[in-house]
matplotlib code that plots the C-alpha trace (Angstrom):
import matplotlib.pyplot as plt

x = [0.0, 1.1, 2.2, 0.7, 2.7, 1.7, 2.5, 0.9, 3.4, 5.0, 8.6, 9.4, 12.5, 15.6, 14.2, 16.8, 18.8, 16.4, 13.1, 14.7, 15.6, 12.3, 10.0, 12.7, 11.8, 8.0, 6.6, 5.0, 1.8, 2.5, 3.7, 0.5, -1.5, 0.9, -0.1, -3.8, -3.5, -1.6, -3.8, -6.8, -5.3, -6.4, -10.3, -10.2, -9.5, -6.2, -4.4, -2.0, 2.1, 4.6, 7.7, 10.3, 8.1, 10.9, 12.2, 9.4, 12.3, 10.1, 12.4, 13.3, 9.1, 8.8, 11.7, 10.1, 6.7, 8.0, 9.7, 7.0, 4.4, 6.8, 7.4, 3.9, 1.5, 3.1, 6.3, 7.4, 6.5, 8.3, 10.2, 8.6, 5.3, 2.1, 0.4, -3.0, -3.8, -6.8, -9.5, -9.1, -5.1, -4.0, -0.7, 2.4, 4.7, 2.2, 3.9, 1.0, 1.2, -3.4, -3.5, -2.3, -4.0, -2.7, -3.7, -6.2, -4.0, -0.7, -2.6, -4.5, -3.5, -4.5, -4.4, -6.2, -9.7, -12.5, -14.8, -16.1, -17.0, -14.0, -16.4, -15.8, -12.7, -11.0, -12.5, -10.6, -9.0, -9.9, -7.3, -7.8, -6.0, -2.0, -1.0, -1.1, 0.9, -0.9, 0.8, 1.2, -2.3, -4.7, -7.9, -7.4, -6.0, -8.2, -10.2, -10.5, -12.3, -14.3, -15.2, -18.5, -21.0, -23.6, -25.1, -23.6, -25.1, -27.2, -26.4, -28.7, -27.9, -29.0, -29.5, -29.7, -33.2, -34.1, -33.0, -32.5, -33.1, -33.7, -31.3, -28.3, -27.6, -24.2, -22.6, -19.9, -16.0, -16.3, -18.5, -18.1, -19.3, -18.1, -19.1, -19.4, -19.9, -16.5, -15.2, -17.0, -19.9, -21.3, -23.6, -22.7, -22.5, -24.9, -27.4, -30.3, -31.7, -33.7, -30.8, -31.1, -26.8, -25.5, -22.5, -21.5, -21.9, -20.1, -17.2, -17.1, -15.0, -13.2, -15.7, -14.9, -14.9, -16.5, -15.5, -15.6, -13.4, -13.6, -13.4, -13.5, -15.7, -13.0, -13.9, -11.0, -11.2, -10.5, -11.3, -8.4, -9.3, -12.5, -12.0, -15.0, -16.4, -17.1, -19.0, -20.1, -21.0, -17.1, -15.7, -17.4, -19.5, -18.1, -17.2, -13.8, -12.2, -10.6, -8.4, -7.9, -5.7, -6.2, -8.0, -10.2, -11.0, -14.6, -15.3, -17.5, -19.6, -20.7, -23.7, -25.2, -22.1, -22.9, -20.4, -20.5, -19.0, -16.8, -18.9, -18.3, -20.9, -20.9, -20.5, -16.9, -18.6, -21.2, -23.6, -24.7, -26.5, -25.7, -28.8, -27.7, -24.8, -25.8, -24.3, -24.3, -24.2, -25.9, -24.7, -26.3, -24.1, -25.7, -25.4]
y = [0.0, 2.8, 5.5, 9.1, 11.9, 12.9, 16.3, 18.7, 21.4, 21.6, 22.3, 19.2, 19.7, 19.6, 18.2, 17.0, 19.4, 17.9, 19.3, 22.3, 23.3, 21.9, 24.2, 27.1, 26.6, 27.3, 30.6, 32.4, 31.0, 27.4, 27.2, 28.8, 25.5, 23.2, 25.0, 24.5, 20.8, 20.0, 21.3, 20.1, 16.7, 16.9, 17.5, 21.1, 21.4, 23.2, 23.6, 21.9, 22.7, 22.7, 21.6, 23.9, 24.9, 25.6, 22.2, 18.8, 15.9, 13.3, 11.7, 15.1, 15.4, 12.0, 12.2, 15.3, 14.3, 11.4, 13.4, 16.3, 12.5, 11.5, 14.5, 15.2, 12.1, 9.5, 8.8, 5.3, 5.7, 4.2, 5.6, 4.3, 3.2, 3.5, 6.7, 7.6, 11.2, 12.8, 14.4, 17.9, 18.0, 19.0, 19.6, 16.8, 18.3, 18.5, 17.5, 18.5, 14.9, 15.5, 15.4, 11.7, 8.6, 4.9, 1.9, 0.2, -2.9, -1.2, 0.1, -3.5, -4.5, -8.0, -6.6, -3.9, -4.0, -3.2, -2.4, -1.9, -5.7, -8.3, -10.5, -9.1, -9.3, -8.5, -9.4, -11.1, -9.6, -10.2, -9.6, -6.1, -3.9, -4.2, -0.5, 2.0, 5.2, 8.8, 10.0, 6.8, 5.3, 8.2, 6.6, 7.6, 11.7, 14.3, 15.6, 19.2, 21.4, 23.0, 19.5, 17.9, 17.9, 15.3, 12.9, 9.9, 8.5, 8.9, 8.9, 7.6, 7.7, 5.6, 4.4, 0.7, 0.2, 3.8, 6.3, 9.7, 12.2, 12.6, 11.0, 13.2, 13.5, 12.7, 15.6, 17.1, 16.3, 14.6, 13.8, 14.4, 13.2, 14.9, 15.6, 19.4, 21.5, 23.3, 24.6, 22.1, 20.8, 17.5, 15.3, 17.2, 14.3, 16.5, 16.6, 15.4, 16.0, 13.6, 11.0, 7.7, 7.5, 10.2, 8.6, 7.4, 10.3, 12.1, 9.9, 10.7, 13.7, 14.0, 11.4, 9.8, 11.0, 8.9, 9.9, 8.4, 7.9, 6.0, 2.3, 2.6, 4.2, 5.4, 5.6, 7.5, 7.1, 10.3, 10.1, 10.2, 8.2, 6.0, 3.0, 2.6, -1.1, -1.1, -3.8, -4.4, -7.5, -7.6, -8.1, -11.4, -12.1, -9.8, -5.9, -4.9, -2.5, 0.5, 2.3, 5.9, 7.7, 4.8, 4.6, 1.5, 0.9, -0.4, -1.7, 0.7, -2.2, -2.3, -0.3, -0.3, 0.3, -0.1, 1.8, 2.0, 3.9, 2.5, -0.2, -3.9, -6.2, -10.2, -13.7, -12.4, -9.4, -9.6, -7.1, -9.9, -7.5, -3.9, -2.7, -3.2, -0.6, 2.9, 4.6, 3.7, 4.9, 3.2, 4.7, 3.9, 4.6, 5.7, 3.4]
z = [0.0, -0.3, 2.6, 2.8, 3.8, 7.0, 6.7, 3.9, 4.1, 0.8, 2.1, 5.0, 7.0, 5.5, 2.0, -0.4, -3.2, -5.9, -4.2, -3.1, -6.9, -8.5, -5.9, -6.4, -10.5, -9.9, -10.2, -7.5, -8.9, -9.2, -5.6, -4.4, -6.8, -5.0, -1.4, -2.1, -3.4, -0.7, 2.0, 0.5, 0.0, -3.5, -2.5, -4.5, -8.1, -9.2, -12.3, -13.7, -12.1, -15.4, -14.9, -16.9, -19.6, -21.9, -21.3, -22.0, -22.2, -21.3, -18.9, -16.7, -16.5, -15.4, -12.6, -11.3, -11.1, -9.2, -7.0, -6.4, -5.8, -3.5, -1.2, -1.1, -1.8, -2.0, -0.4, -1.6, -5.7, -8.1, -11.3, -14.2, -12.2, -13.9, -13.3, -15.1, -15.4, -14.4, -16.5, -15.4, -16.2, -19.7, -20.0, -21.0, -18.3, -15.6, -12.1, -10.0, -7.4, -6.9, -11.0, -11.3, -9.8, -9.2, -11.2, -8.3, -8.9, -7.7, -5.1, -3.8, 0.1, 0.8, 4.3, 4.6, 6.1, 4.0, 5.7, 9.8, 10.4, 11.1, 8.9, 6.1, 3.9, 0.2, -2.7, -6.2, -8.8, -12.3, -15.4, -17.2, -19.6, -18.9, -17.1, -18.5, -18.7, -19.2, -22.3, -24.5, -25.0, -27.1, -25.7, -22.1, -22.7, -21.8, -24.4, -24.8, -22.4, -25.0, -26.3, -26.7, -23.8, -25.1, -22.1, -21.3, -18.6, -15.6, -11.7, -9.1, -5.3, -3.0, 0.6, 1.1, -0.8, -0.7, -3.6, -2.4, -4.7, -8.5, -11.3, -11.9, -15.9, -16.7, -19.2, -18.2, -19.2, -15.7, -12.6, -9.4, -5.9, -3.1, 0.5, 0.3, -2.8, -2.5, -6.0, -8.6, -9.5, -9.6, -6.9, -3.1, -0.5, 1.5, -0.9, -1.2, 2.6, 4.6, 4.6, 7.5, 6.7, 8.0, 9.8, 6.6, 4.6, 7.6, 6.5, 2.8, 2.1, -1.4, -2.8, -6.5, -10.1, -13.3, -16.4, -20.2, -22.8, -25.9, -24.5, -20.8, -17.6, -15.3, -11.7, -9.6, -5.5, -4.7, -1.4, 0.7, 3.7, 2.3, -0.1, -2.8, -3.9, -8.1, -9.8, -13.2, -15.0, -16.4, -13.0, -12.3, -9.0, -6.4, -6.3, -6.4, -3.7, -5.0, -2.2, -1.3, -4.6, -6.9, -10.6, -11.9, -15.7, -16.9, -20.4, -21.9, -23.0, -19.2, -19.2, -15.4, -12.8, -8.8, -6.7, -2.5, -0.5, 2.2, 2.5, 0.4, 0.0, -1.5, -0.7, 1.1, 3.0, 5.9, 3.5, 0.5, -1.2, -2.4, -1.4, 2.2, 1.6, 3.4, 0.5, -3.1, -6.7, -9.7, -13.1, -16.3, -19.1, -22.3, -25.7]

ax = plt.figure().add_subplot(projection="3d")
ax.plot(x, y, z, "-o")
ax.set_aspect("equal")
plt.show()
């Protein structure tokens, strides 16, 4: 698994030559970005951090996003690890750490708990799409901002057997649910009122982000305490456990997605059904 930085301050003790002379690099601007990410733990949007804009070599991008992940994500990150970038980050030299997810495989702990109940334990992982890399596979870059806005899908959120609220369309680039409305939009954790789950949702903070490309949902845990539990009829019986900072491909072909929040459920888990989760999504992706 992979270990958080405890501390969000953007200059540790004593950090090593290489950080010192990257953050020296950024302009005033990009070290107030950097602040905000870090103190947010990713949960508000910022742009993207360029790394020497005069200077893309692939490989001097890659070693300093590593080391800008490291010092402030995640600390043991490998070079050359799979990292997939995130919908609202555009740029090829981009070393903002909150602007790059892990592939939920990387990520996997056989030991971690998933959930409240001792009962209840990990579920299997099925084969999918080798790694990938952000900048090598056209399919999963960002499309343009200005791009099409057509529906994809819808959003429903529910409460064990209870939907709260009415269906959210799905339109934008990408969708958000969070716990608070903050600086985006999307489906606010605290809305729709009336909710029985409130020490769940209490527990939901940065929430997850769906978005589409040509061949693939992408569901990104960007939650940073919480894991989230994905199925679709590619993934076989169970749900699969996505931690905190991690990224999850599903074949487009899938077209109903069940997510919960913080809560598993299946033949390994003491819930059998979703609908005894406090907190779940059903997504229905358009044809």
């Amino acid at each position: 698994m992979y270990r958080r930085r405890k501390s969000i301050s953007p200059i540790k003790t004593g950090p090593e030559p290489a950080l010192k002379e990257l953050l020296k690099n950024l302009e005033e601007e990009q070290i107030e970005n950097l602040r905000i990410a870090i103190a947010s733990r990713g949960e508000h949007r910022t742009s993207c951090i360029l790394h020497k804009q005069d200077n893309c070599d692939a490989d001097l991008v890659e070693s300093a996003r590593v080391l800008a992940i490291r010092a402030f994500r995640w600390e043991n990150i490998k070079h050359q690890q799979p990292l997939i970038q995130l919908p609202w980050c555009y740029c090829l030299n981009c070393i903002n750490p909150f602007h790059f997810a892990l592939d939920y495989r990387l990520s996997y702990n056989e030991e971690d708990q998933d959930d409240s109940s001792p009962h209840e334990s990990s579920t299997r992982l099925p084969p999918l799409p080798s790694p990938i890399t952000p900048f090598e596979v056209s399919d999963f870059l960002p499309q343009d901002p200005r791009g099409d806005t057509t529906q994809w899908g819808l959003c429903m959120f529910w409460e064990e057997k209870t939907r709260v609220g009415p269906p959210v369309t799905l339109e934008s680039r990408y969708f958000n649910l969070f716990a608070n409305s903050m600086d985006e939009n999307g489906l606010c954790g605290e809305f729709p009122s009336g909710s029985r789950q409130l020490s769940t949702r209490e527990k939901i903070s940065g929430g997850l982000t769906l978005w589409k490309s040509l061949q693939y949902i992408w569901i990104y845990n960007r939650d940073n305490d919480c894991a989230i539990f994905v199925h679709s009829s590619h993934f076989g019986e169970g749900p699969l456990k996505v931690c905190s900072g991690a990224c999850i491909p599903v074949p487009i072909a899938a077209r109903c997605l069940t997510i919960s929040l913080i809560k598993g459920w299946g033949r390994k888990y003491r819930r059998q059904e979703v609908t005894e989760c406090p907190a779940w999504l059903e997504i229905i992706i358009d044809p």
